[in-house]
Backbone as CSV, one residue per row, in Angstrom:
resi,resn,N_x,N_y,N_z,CA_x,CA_y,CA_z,C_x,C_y,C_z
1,UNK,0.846,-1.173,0.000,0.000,0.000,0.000,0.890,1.235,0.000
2,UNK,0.637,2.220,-0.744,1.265,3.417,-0.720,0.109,4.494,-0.461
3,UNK,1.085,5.837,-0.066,0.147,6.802,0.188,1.317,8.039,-0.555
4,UNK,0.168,9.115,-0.738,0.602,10.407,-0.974,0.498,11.558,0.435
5,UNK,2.247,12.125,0.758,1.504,12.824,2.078,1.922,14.092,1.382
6,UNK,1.743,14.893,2.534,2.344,16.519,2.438,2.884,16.861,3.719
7,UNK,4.223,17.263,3.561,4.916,17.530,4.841,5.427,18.735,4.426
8,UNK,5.687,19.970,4.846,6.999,20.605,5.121,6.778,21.499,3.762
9,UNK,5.563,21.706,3.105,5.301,22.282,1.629,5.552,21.616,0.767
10,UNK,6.195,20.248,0.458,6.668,19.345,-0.126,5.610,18.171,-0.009
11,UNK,5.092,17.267,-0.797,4.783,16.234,-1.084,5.660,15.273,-1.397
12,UNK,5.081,13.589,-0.602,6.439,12.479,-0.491,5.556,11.462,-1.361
13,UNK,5.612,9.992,-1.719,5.103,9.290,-2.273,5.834,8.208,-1.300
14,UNK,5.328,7.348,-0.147,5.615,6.501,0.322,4.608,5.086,0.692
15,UNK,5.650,4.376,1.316,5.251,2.862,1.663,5.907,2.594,3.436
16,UNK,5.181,1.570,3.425,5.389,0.933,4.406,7.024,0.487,4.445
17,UNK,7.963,0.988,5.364,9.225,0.348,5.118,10.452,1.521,4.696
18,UNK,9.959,2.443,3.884,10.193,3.890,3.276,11.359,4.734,4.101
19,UNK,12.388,5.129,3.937,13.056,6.286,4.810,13.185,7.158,3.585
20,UNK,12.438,8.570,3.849,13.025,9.928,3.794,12.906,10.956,4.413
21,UNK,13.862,12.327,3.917,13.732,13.171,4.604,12.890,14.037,3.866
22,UNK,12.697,14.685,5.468,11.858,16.138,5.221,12.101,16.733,5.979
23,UNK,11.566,18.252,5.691,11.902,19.584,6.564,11.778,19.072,8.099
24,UNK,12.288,19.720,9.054,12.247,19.737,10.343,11.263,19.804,11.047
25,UNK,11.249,18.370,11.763,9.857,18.271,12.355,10.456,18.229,13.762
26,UNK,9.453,19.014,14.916,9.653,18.259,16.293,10.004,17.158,16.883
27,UNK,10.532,16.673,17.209,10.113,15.214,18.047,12.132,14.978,17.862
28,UNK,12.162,13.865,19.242,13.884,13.394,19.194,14.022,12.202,18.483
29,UNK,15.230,11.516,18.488,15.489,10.306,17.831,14.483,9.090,18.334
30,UNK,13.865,8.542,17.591,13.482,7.260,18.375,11.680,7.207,18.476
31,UNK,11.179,8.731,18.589,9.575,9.199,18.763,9.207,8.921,17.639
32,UNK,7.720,8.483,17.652,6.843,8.572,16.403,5.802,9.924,16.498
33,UNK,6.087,10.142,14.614,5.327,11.316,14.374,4.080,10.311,13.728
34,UNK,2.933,11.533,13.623,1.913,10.626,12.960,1.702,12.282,11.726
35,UNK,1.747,11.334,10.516,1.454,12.710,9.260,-0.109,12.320,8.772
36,UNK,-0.673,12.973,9.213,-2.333,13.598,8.854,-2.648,13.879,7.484
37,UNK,-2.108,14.415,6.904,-2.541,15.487,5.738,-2.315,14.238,4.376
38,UNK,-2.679,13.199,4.219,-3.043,12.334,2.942,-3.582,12.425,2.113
39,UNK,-2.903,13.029,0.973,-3.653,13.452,-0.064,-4.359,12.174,-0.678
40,UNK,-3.313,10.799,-1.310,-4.168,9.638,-2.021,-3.378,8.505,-1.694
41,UNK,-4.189,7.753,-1.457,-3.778,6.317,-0.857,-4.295,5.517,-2.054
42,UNK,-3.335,4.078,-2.447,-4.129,2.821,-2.861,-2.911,1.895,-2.817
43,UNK,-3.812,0.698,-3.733,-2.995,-0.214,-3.350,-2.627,-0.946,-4.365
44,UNK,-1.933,-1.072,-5.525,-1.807,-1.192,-6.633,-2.732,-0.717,-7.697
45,UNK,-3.399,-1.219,-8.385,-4.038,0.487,-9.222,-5.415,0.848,-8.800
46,UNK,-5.242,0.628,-7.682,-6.926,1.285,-7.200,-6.969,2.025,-6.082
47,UNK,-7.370,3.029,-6.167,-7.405,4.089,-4.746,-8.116,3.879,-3.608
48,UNK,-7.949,4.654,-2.518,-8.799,3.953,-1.321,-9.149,5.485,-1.128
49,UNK,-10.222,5.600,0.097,-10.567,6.490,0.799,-9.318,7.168,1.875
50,UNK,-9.350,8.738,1.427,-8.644,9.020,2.389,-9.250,9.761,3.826
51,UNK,-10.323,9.812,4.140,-10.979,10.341,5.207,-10.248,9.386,6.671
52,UNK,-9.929,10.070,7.457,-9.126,9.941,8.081,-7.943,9.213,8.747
53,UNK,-7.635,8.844,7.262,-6.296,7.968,6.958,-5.046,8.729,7.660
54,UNK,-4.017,8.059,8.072,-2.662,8.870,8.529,-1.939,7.872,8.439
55,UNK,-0.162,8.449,8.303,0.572,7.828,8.054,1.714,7.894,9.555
56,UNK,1.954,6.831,9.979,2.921,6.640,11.201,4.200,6.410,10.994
57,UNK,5.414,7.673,11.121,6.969,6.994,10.507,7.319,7.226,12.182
58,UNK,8.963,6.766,11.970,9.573,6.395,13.494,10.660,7.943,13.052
59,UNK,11.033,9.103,13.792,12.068,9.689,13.835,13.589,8.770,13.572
60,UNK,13.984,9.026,12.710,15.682,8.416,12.544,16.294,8.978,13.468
61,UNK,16.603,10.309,12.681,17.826,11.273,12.920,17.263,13.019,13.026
62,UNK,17.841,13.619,13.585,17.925,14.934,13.108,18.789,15.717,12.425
63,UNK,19.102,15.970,11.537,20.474,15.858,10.490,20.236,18.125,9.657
64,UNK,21.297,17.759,9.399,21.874,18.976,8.326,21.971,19.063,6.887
65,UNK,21.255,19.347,6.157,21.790,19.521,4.910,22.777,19.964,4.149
66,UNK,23.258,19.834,3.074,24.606,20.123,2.974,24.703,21.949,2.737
67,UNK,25.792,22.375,3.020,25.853,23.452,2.736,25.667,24.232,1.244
68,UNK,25.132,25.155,1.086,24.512,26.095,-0.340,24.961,27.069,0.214
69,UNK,26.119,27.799,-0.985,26.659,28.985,-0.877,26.186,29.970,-1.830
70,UNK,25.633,31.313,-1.080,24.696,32.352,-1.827,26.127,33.196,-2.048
71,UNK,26.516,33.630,-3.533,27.725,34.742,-3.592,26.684,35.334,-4.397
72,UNK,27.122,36.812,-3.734,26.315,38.414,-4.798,27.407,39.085,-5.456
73,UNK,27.454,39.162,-6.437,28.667,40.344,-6.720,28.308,41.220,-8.062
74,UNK,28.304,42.503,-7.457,28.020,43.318,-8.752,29.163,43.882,-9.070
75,UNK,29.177,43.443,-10.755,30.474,43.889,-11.391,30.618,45.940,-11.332
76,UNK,32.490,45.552,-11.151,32.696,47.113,-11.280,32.167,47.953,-10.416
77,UNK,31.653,47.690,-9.137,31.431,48.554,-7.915,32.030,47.632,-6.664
78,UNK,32.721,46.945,-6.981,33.761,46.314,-5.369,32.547,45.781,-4.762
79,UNK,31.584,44.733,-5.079,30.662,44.644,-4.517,30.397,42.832,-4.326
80,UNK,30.783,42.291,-3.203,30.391,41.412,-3.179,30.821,40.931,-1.805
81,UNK,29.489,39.526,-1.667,29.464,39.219,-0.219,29.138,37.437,-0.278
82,UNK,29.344,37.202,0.183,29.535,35.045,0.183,28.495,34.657,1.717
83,UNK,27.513,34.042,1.598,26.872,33.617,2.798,26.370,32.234,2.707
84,UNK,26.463,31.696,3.893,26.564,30.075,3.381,24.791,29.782,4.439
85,UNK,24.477,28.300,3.811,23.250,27.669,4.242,23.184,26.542,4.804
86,UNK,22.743,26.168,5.536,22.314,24.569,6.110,20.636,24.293,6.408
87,UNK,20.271,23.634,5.958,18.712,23.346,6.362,18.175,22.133,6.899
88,UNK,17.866,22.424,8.153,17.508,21.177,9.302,16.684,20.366,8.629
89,UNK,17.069,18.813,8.613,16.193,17.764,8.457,15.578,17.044,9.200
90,UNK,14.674,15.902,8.675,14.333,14.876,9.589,14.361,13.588,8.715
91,UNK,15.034,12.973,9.423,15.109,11.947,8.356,13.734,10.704,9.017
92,UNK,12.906,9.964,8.525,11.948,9.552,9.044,11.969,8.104,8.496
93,UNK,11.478,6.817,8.966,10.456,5.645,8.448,9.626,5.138,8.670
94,UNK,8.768,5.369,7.583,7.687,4.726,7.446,7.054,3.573,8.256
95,UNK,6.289,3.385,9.008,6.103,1.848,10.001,4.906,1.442,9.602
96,UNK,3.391,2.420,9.474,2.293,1.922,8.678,1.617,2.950,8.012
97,UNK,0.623,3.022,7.211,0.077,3.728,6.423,-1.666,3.163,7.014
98,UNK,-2.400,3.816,6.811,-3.559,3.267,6.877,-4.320,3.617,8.514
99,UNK,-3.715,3.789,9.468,-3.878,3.431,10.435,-4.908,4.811,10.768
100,UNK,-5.835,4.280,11.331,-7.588,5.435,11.361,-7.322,5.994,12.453
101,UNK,-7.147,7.484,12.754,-7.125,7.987,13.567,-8.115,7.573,14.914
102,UNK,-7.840,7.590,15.914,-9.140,7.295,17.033,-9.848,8.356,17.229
103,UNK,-10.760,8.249,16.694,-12.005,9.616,17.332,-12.407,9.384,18.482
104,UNK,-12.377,10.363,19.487,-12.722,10.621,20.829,-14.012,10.926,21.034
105,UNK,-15.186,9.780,21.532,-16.423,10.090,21.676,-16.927,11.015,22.643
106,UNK,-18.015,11.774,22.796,-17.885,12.401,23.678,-18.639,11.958,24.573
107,UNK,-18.275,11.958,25.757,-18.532,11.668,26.977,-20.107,12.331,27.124
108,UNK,-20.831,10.574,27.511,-22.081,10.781,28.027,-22.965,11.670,28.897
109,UNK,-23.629,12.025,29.160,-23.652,12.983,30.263,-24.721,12.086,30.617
110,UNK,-24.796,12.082,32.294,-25.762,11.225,33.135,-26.970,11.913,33.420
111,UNK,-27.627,11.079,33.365,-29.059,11.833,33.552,-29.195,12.394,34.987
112,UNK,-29.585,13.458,35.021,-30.049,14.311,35.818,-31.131,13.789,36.707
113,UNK,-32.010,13.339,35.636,-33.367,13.447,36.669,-33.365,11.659,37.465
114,UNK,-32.316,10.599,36.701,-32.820,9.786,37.497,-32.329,9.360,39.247
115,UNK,-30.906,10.759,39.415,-30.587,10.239,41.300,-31.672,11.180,41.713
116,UNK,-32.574,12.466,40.791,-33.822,12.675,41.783,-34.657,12.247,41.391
117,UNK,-35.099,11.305,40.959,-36.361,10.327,40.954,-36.067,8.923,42.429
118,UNK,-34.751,8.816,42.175,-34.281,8.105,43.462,-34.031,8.558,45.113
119,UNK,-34.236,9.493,45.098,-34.162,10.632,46.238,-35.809,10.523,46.423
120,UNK,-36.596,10.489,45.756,-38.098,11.326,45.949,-38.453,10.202,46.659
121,UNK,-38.587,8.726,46.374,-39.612,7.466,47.181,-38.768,7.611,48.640
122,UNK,-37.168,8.052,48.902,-36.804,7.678,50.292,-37.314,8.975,51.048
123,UNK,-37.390,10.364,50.545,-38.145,11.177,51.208,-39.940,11.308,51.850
124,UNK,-41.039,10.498,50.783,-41.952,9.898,50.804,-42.107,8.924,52.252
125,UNK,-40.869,8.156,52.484,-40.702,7.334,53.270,-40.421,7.256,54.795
């Protein structure tokens, strides 16, 4: 089974088993993130429902990208300046796809009237 997610402004195309990276997510080595945002799931050529499908990877690493060097230089005015880049990753894998979020029912509320319907015969009494 594969899914389509969206992480980080970027869209991934993964599976069960899957390591990549993406932009910098919270969490330390070892935590599971859960990614929500599933655009299309299926399972060889047929699509499934994505209503509240999510995808569960395990944190790898927290890592660096390689350095990107920005140089400006405008010719013939002594003009130039060199600034370098690194951009935090996460490197992630995949553990399941599919897995239905738990919706939290909401809590019953007890009836009111039946501990005073139970109150009224011992006052009677």
């Amino acid at each position: 089974m594969f899914a389509i997610v969206r992480t980080g402004g970027k869209q991934y195309r993964v599976a069960a088993g899957d390591k990549i990276v993406v932009e910098k997510l919270d969490g330390e080595a070892g935590s599971t993130v859960t990614l929500g945002d599933v655009l299309l799931a299926g399972e060889g050529g047929e699509l499934k429902s994505t209503d509240g499908l999510t995808v569960s990877a395990e944190i790898i690493a927290q890592a660096k990208g390689e350095k990107v060097i920005v140089f400006k230089k405008r010719r013939r005015h002594n003009y130039r300046r060199k600034n370098g880049h690194r951009q935090n990753h996460t490197i992630l894998k995949i553990t399941a796809i599919g897995a239905q979020e738990a919706k939290k029912a909401a809590p019953k509320a007890k009836k009111a009237a039946a501990p005073a319907e139970a109150e009224a015969p011992a006052a009677e009494a």
